[in-house]
C-alpha positions, -999 to 999 in steps of 0.1 A, spaced: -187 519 4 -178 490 -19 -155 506 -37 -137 517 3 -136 477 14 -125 464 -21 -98 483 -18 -88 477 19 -92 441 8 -63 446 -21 -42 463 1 -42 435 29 -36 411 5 -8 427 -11 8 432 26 3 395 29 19 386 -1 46 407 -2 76 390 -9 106 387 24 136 404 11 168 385 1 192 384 33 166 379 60 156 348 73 148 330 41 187 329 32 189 305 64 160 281 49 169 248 34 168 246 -5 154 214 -16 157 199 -48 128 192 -72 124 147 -70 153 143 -52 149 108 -52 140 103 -88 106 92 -83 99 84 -120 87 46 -136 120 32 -138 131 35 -178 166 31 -193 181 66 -213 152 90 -192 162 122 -175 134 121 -145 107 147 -141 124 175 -122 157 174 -138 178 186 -170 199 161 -193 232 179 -192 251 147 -213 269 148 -244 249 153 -277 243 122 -296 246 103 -262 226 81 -244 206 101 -212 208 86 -175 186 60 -164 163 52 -143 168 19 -119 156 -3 -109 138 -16 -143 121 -50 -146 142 -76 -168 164 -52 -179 195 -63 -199 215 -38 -182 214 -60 -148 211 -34 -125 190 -47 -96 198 -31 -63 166 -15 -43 165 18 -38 173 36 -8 144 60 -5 113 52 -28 110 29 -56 139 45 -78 169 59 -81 195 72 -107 225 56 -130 251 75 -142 280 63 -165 315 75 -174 323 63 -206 357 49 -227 356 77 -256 359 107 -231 319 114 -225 302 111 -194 264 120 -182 250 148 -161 220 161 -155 209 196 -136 182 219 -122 175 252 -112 175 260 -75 147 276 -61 169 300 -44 200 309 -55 234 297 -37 252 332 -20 285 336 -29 307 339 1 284 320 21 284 279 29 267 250 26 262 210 32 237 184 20 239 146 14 230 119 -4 233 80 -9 256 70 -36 262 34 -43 282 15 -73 263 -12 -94 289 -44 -98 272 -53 -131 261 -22 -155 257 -37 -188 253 -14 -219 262 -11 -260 298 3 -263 299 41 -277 310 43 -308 301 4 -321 295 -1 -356 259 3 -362 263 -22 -391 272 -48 -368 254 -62 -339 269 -42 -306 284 -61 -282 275 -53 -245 300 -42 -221 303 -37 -184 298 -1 -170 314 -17 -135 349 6 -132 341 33 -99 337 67 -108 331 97 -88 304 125 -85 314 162 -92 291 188 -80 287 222 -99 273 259 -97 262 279 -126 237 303 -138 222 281 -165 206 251 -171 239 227 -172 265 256 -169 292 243 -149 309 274 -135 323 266 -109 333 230 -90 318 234 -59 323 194 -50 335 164 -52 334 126 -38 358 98 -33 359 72 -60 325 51 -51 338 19 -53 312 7 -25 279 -13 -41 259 -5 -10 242 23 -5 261 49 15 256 81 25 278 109 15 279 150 31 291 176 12 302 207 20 309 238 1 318 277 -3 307 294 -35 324 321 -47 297 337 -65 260 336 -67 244 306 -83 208 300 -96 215 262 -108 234 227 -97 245 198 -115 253 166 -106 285 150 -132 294 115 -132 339 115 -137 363 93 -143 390 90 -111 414 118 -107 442 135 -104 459 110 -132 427 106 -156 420 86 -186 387 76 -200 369 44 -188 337 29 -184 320 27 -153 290 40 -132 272 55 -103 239 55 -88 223 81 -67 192 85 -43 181 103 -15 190 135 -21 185 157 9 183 197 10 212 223 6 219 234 43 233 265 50 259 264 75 283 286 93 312 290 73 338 290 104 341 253 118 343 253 156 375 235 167 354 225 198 385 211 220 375 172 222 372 143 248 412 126 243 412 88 241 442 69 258 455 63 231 457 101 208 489 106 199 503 141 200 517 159 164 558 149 160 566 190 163 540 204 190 559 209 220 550 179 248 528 201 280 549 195 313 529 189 343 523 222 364 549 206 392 580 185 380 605 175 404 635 168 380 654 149 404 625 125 408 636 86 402 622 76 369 587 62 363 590 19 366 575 16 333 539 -9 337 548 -43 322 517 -47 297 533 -24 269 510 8 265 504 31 237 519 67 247 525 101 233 551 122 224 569 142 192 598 135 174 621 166 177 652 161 204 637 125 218 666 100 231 657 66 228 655 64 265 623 86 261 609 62 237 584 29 246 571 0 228 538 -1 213 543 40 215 527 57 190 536 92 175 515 112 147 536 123 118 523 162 115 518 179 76 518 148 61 490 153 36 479 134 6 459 147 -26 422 131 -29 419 92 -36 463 97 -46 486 75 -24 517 95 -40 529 118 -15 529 155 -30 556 180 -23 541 198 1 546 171 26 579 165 20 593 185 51 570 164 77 587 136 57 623 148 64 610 152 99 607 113 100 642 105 81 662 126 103 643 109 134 651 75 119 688 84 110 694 95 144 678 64 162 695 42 138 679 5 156 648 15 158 625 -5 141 587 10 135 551 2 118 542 29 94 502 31 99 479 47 72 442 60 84 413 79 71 383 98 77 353 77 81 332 90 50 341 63 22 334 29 24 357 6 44 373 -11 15 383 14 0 396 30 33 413 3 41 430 5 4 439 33 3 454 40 39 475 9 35 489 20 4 494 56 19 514 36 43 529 18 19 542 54 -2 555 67 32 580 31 32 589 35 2 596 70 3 618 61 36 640 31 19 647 50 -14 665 71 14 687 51 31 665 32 57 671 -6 61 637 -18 49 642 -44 78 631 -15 99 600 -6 82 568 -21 81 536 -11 72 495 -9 82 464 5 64 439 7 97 411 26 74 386 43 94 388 20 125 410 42 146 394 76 147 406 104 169 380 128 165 341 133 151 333 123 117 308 149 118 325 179 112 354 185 89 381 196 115 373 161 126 376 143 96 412 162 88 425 148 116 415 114 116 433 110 81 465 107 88 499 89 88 510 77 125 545 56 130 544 29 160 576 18 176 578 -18 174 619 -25 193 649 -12 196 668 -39 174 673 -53 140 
């Protein structure tokens, strides 16, 4: 008899144990990360419990801020916790990492989001790699923005595939930051990489700090292009046809237009001047930059051809080239770089022929949205490049 219930006992405890296979309902779970906010007494060179140094060999490891009196004057207070992370980038080509494994792998083919805070420190003091050790080493400061990369691997600090990336974090508040991603294959480990600023990169030194690191998310991999409420003020792409209203009478007397000047809508192609208004504004369709670039790539050249012939053709117009962006980054660096977007598209314009007399030129940043920030549909379409007709004369 004791023999009969000790082994009804294993076998209901094996039922109850018995692990959910892979593709059920666990593949929908959040993944967290091990200290997320690296809740470790704050020390300088210290990987935090949790994580893996993935740095260069002979190089210093990340630290651990904030520490007491430190020489390397990094005081901000964390965002969640006591502590949070430093990573540099450094002059001679090395930069830090550090990594874990996941405790569930990453499916290929499937996607995902998390976030984190990210923040840049204004003053990062440290020895410059590479001093002579016979001399006394000169502190420098670790204060030029760098970016975070984001990597997939099957190993501890195997970087297989870029799965990530941020904008330059040139803000020294704490931010938050989502990221969102589709690996290709299976992965059982992430990194987190401190990099210098891309496409054009050369070696510098600079930093960033990280906290608050939430879990990996799935998320549905198709991004519902749920039709939005449309301010007064959206302006229409400069080759999507113009809807006509379901009755037009087309020998109605025109519209007396209101005397306050008012934003409007309207593309590009086969407009007469007659059609156009002051203060109208018109969205200048495929005209794409590279991350954190301001030099317009050659994929965007036709939208930009668009715009010459448009100018050519209504030869006294004069317009406002306006830059804008998603409203991820942090507003001074949105405002940078949309007004030097803006700035590119001018340029590009007057090399061509335009009277620069025409032409001027607004970064609005992330003040002007169009459409969610919480999705990335939304975001793609609140960067853009819109041009505003300021007159009809020289």
């Amino acid at each position: 008899m004791k023999f009969f219930l000790s082994l009804c006992f294993l076998v209901v405890t094996n039922l109850l144990s018995a692990q959910i296979p892979v593709g059920t309902q666990t593949d929908e779970q959040p993944i967290p990360l091990d200290n997320p906010s690296f809740e470790v007494f704050p020390r300088l060179s210290f990987t935090p419990s949790g994580w893996y140094d993935c740095g260069f060999p002979g190089e210093s490891e990340v630290d651990v801020h904030p520490v007491p009196e430190s020489e390397f004057q990094v005081d901000k207070t964390a965002h969640a916790g006591n502590a949070y992370m430093g990573m540099v980038v450094r002059k001679n080509d090395t930069y830090e990492a550090v990594g874990q494994r996941l405790k569930r792998p990453l499916q290929g083919g499937k996607c995902y989001e998390f976030t984190m805070h990210l923040a840049r420190s204004a003053t990062y003091l440290s020895a410059q790699s590479g001093s002579n050790p016979l001399t006394p080493q000169q502190k420098v400061n670790f204060a030029t923005p760098a970016k975070l990369r984001i990597w997939g691997g099957n190993g501890y600090c195997a970087k297989q595939e870029l799965l990530a990336e941020s904008s330059l974090i040139i803000n020294t508040r704490w931010l938050e930051f989502n990221f969102r991603f589709e690996p290709a294959s299976n992965y059982s480990y992430i990194v987190f990489e401190a990099y210098y600023k891309t496409p054009t990169m050369f070696p510098y030194n600079g930093n960033i700090l990280l906290d608050n690191l939430q879990p990996i998310i799935p998320v549905p991999c198709e991004i519902e292009d749920v039709p939005e409420p449309e301010p007064a003020d959206k302006p229409i792409a400069v080759n999507e046809p113009t809807k006509k209203p379901a009755v037009q009478d087309p020998f109605a007397p025109p519209v007396v237009e209101e005397t306050k000047p008012k934003e409007t809508q309207t593309n590009l192609g086969g407009k007469e001047k007659r059609d156009l208004k002051i203060n109208q504004t018109i969205l200048v369709k495929n005209l794409q930059f590279d991350a954190d670039s301001t030099k317009i790539p050659p994929r965007s050249y036709e939208a930009m051809a668009e715009l010459l012939d448009f100018l050519t053709e209504n030869d006294d117009l004069t317009i406002e080239v306006g830059g804008h962006t998603n409203g991820q980054p942090a507003k001074a660096y949105c405002d940078y770089i949309s007004t030097e977007r803006a700035k590119s598209v001018v340029n590009f314009l007057v090399q061509r022929g335009i009277d620069p007399k025409r032409l001027t030129h607004k970064g609005y940043g992330k003040e002007k949205p169009i459409a969610t920030n919480a999705t990335l549909a939304g975001r793609r379409k609140n960067q853009r490049v819109e041009i505003k007709i300021l007159g009809f004369d020289r």
